[in-house]
N, C-alpha and C positions, 0 to 999 in steps of 0.2 A: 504494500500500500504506500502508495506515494504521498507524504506532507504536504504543504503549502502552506510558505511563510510570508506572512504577512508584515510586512514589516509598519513599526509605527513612527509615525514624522516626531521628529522634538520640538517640543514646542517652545516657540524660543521668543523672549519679551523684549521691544529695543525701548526704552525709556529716554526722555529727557529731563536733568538735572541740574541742581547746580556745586555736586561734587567738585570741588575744586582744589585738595590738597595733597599731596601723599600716603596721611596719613589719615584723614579722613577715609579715602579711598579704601585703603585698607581695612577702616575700620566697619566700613559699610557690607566689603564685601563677607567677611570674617563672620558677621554678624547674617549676614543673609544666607551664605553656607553651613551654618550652625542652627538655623530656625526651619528653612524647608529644603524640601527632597531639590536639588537642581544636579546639573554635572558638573557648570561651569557657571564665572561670573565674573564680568569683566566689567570697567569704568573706566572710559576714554577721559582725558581730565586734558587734553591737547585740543581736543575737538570742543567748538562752540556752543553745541549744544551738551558737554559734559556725559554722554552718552553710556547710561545704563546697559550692558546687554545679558540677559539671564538666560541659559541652554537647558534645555530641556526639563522647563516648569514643569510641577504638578503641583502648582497651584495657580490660582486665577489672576490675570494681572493688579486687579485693583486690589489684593493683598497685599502685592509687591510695593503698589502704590504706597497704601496705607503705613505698612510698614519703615519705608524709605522717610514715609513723612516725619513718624515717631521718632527717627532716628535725627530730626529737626533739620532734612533737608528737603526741598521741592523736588516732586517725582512727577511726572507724567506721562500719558504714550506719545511716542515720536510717531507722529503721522507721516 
């Protein structure tokens, strides 16, 4: 009997911020890989819009939001 794999997309959140330090950075990501399931998480702090990018969420974006917010920075989706 032959399988069939399906494979599943990551779902992946591009955010605008206004992370803007080193250490911050770090301190965001550390914090957001510690709280939900993700693979990866990145914060461009070069790029103008400070760019959030989170791989392969299993959680909804506006937790991310909400969260980023707590962390007392401005989060949003990058359209």
């Amino acid at each position: 009997m032959q399988r069939h794999f399906t494979p599943t997309l990551a779902r992946i959140g591009i955010f605008r911020t206004n992370i803007g330090t080193m250490h911050a950075r770090k301190r965001v990501i550390s914090a957001i890989c510690n709280t939900f399931e993700v693979a990866s998480c990145n914060v461009d702090i070069e790029d103008c819009d400070k760019v959030l990018r989170v791989v392969d969420m299993r959680v909804d974006e506006r937790s991310i939001i909400q969260f980023v917010q707590q962390q007392g920075f401005e989060c949003e989706v990058l359209e």
